[in-house]
C-alpha positions as a Markdown table, in Angstrom:
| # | Residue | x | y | z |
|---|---|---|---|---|
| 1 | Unk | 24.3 | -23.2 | -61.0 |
| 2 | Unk | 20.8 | -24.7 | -61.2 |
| 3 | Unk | 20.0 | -27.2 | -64.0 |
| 4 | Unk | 17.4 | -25.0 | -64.8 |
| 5 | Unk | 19.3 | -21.7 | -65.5 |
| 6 | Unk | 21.5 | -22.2 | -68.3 |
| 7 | Unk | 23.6 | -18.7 | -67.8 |
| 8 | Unk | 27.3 | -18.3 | -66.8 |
| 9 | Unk | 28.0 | -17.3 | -63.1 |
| 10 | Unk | 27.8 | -14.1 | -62.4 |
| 11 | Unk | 31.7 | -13.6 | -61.0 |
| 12 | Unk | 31.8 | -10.9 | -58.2 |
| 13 | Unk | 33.9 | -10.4 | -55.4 |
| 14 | Unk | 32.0 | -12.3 | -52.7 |
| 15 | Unk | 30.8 | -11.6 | -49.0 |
| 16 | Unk | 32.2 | -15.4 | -48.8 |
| 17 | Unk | 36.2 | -14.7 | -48.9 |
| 18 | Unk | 38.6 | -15.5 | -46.6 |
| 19 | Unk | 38.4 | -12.1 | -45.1 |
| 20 | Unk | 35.1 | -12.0 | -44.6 |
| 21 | Unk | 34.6 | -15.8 | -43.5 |
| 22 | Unk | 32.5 | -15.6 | -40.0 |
| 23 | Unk | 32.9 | -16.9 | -36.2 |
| 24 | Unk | 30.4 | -19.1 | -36.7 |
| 25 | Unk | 32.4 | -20.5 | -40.5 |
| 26 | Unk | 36.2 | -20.0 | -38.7 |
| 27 | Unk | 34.3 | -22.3 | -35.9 |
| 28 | Unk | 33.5 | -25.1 | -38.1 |
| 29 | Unk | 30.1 | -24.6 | -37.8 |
| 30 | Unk | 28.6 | -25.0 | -41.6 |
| 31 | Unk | 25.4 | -24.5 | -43.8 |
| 32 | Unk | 22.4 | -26.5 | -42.9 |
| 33 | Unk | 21.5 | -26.7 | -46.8 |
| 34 | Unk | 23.9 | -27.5 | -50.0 |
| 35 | Unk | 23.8 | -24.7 | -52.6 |
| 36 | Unk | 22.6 | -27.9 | -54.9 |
| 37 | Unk | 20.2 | -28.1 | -52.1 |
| 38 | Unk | 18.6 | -24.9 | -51.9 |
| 39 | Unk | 18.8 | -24.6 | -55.6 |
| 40 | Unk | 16.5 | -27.7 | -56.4 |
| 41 | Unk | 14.4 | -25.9 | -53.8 |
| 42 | Unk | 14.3 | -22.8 | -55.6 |
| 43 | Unk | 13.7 | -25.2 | -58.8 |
| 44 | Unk | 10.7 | -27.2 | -57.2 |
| 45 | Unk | 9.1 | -25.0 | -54.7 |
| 46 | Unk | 9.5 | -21.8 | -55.6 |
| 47 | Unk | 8.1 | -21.1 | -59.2 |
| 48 | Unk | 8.5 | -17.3 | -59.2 |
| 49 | Unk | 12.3 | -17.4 | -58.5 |
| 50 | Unk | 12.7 | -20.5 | -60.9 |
| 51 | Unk | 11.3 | -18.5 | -63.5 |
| 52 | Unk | 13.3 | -15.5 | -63.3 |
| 53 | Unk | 16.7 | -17.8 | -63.0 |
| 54 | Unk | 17.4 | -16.5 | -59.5 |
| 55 | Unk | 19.6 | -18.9 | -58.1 |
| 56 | Unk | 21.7 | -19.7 | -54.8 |
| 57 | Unk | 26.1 | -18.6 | -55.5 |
| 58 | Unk | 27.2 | -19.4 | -51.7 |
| 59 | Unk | 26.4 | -20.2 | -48.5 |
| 60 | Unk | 27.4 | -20.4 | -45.2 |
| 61 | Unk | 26.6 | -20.5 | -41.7 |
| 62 | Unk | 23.8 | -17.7 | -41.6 |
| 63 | Unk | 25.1 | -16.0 | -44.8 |
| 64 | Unk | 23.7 | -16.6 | -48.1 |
| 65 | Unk | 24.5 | -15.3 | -51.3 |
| 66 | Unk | 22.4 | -15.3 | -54.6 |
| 67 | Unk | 22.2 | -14.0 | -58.4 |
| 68 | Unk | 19.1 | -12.5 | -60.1 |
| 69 | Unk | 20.6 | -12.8 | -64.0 |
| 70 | Unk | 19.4 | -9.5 | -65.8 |
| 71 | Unk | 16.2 | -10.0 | -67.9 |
| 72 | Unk | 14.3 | -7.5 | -70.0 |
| 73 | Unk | 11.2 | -9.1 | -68.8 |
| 74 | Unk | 12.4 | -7.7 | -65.2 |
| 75 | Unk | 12.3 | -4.0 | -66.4 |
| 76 | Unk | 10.1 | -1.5 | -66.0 |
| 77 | Unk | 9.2 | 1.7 | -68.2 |
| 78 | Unk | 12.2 | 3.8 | -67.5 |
| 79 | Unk | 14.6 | 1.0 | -68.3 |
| 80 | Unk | 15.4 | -0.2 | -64.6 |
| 81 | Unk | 14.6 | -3.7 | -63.1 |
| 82 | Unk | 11.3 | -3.5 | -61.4 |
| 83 | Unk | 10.8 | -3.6 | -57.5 |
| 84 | Unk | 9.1 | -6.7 | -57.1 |
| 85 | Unk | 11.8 | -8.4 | -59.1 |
| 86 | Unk | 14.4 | -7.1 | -56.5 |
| 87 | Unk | 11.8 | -7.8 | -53.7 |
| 88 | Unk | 11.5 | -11.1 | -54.6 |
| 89 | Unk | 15.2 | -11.6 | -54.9 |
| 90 | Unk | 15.6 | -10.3 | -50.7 |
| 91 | Unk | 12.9 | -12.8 | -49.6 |
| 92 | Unk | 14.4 | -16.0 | -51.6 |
| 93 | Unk | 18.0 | -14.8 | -49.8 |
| 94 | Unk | 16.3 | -14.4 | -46.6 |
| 95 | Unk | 15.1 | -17.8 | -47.0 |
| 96 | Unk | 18.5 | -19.2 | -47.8 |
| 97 | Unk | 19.9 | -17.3 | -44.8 |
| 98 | Unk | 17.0 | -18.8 | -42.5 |
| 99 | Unk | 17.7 | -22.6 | -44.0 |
| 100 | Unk | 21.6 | -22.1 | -43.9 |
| 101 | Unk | 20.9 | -22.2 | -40.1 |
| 102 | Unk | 17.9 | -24.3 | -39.1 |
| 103 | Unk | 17.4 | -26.5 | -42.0 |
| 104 | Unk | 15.1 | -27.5 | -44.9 |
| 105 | Unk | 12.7 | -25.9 | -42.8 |
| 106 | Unk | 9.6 | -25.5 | -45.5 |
| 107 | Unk | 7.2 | -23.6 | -43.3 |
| 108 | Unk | 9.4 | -21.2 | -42.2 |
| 109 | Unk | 7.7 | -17.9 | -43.9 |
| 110 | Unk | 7.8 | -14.2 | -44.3 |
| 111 | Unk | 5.8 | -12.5 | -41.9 |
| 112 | Unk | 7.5 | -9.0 | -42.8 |
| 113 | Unk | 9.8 | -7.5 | -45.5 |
| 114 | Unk | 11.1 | -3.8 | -46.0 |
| 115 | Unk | 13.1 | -2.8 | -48.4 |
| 116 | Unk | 14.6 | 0.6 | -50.2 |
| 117 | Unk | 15.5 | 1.1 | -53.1 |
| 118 | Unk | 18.8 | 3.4 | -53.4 |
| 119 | Unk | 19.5 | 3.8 | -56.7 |
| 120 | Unk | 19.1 | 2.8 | -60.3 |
| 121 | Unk | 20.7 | -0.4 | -60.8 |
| 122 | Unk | 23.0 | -1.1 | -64.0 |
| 123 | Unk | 22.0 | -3.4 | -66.5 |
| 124 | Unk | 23.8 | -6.4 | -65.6 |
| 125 | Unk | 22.7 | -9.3 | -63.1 |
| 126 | Unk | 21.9 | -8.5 | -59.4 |
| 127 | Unk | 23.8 | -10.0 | -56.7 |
| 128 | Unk | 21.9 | -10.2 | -53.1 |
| 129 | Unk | 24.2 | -10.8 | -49.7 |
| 130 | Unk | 22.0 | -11.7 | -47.0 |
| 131 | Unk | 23.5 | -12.3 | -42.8 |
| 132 | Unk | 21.1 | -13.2 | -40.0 |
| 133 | Unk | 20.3 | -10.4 | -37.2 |
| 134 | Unk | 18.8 | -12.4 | -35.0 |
| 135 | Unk | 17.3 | -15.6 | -34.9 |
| 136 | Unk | 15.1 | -16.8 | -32.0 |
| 137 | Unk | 12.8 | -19.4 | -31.4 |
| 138 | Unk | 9.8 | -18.3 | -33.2 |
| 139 | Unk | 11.2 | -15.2 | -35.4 |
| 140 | Unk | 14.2 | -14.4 | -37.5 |
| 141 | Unk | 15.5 | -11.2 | -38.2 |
| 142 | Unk | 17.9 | -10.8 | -41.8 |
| 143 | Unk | 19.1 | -8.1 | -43.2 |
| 144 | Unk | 20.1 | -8.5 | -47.5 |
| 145 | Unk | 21.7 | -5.9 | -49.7 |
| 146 | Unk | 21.4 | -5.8 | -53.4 |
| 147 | Unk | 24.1 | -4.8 | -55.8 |
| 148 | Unk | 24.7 | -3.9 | -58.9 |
| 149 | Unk | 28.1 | -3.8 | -60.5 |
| 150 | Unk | 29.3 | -4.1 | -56.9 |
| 151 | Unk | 27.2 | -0.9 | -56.3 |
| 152 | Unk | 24.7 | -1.3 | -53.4 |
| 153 | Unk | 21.0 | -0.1 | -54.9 |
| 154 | Unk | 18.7 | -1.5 | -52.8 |
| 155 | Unk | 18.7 | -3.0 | -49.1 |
| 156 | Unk | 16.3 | -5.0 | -47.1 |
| 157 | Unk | 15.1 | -6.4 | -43.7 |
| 158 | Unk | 13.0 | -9.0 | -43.1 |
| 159 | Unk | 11.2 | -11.0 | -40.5 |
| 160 | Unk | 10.6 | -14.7 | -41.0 |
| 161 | Unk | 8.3 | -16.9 | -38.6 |
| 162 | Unk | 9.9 | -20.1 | -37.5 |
| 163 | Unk | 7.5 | -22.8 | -37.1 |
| 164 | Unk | 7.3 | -24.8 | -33.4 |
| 165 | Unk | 10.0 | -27.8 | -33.2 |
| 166 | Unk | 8.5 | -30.9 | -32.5 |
């Protein structure tokens, strides 16, 4: 966990077990970034996660895996987490999934992000699971889900723009 966030982890069965593991893992073929990595990214570079604790659990090979602690500040009237908190959540695990594969890559950026919202998530902390589509030279495709007491309530695709390798 960050240094930043002070909150237990969040324990949930994870994308990241043996059963799940993927080619590219069972391969040998491993994260470009740390989680301390990406965390003292998220901690540095990326104010609005920082300041809602959002921070990285696991990562692998084009899987990423992170924790948006529950917050009042994130609700809305009606007593659910608002959609921009959940939004922001998807594009900071699509980010992870993009670096997890090409590296600390800081101009890699969203160029498109859709996401719907399936139902009314408890109140406890949310947990995204993010895998790569497809990733080309210039665009990446991810796809994240959002849960909730291991209850999907919101998923999301995303497009990032990879800058030119020099």
């Amino acid at each position: 966990m960050p240094e930043y966030c002070n909150r237990q982890a969040y324990a949930v069965p994870s994308i990241f077990s043996s059963k799940y593991r993927s080619a590219a893992y069972k391969a040998g073929i491993m994260s470009k970034v740390s989680i301390e990595a990406f965390n003292a990214i998220i901690g540095s570079e990326l104010p609005a996660a920082a300041e809602t604790d959002i921070y990285l659990q696991s990562i692998e090979h084009g899987k990423a895996e992170l924790v948006l602690p529950y917050s009042v500040s994130a609700l809305r009237p009606g007593g659910t987490i608002a959609g921009p908190f959940m939004m922001l959540l998807a594009d900071v695990c699509m980010y992870a999934v993009v670096l997890s594969m090409l590296g600390e890559i800081k101009l890699a950026v969203t160029t498109s992000l859709n996401i719907n919202f399936l139902r009314k998530p408890a109140k406890t902390d949310l947990v995204a699971r993010g895998s790569m589509i497809k990733l080309g030279k210039r665009l990446a495709v991810i796809e994240v889900s959002i849960y909730s007491d291991e209850d999907i309530v919101a998923h999301a695709t995303g497009t990032y723009s990879i800058p030119p390798q020099t």
